[in-house]
N, C-alpha and C positions, 0 to 999 in steps of 0.2 A: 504494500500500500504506500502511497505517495502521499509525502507530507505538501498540506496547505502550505499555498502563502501566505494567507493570513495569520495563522499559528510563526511561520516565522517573521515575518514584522510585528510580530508582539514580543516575539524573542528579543529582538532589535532594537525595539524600544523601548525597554528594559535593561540595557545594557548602553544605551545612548548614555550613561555617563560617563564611556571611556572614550577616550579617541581612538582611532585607528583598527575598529572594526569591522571586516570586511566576510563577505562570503563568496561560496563559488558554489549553485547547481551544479548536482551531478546526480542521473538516473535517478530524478523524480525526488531527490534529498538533500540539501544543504551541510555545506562542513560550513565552519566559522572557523574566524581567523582575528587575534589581537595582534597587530603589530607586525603582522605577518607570517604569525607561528601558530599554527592549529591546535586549538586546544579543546574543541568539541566540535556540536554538530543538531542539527535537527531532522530526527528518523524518526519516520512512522508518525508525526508529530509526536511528538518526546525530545527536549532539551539534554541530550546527553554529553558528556564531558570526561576527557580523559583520567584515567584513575592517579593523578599526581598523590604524592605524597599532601601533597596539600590538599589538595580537594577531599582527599578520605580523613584527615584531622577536620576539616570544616564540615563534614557531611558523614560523620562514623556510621549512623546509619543507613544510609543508601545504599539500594540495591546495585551490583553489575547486572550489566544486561547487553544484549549484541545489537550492537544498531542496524547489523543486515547480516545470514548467512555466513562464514567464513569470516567473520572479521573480530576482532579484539574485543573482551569485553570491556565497558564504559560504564561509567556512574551514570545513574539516572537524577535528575536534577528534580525534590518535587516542589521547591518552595519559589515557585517562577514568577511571584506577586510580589516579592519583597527584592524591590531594584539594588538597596543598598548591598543587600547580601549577593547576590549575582553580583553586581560590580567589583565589591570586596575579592568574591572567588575567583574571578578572571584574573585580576592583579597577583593576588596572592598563586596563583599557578606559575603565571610566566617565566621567572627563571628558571622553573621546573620545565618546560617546554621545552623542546627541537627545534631548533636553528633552521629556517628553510632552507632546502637542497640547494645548491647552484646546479644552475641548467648549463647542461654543454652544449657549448658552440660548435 
């Protein structure tokens, strides 16, 4: 099942009080991106987010769950009302996050 866009611009703007949040469709699902660096995503409409060490201290109880098929499991994000706390957790993952790839020329 293919997530709404409306579910993801509410992600979006909820999270408008970082800069530099960007996303990119892909087969019917959005990943998200702080600054460059992927630190979740929106599947199946569900706000999922990678399991940093930080995000499992900020969220101990949250389920894993797979955002599609053969792929990693992710925290499920349930408290998507409360901006400051999603903002909080995006910052507080980032160093925790992967450096985007460089593309070969």
């Amino acid at each position: 099942m293919a997530s709404k866009k409306g579910y993801l611009d509410f992600i979006l703007e909820q999270l408008s009080g970082l800069d530099g949040i960007t996303y990119k469709a892909m087969m019917g699902e959005f990943i998200l991106y702080y600054q460059g660096r992927i630190f979740g995503g929106v599947y199946d409409d569900r706000f999922l987010v990678k399991p940093t060490r930080s995000a499992k201290r900020l969220m101990p109880t949250a389920p894993l769950e797979l955002p599609y098929e053969g792929a990693k499991p992710m925290l499920l994000v349930d408290d998507i009302d409360d901006r400051d706390f999603l903002c909080g957790l995006v910052r507080e993952m980032y160093p925790e996050l992967d450096e985007p790839k460089k593309k070969k020329k």
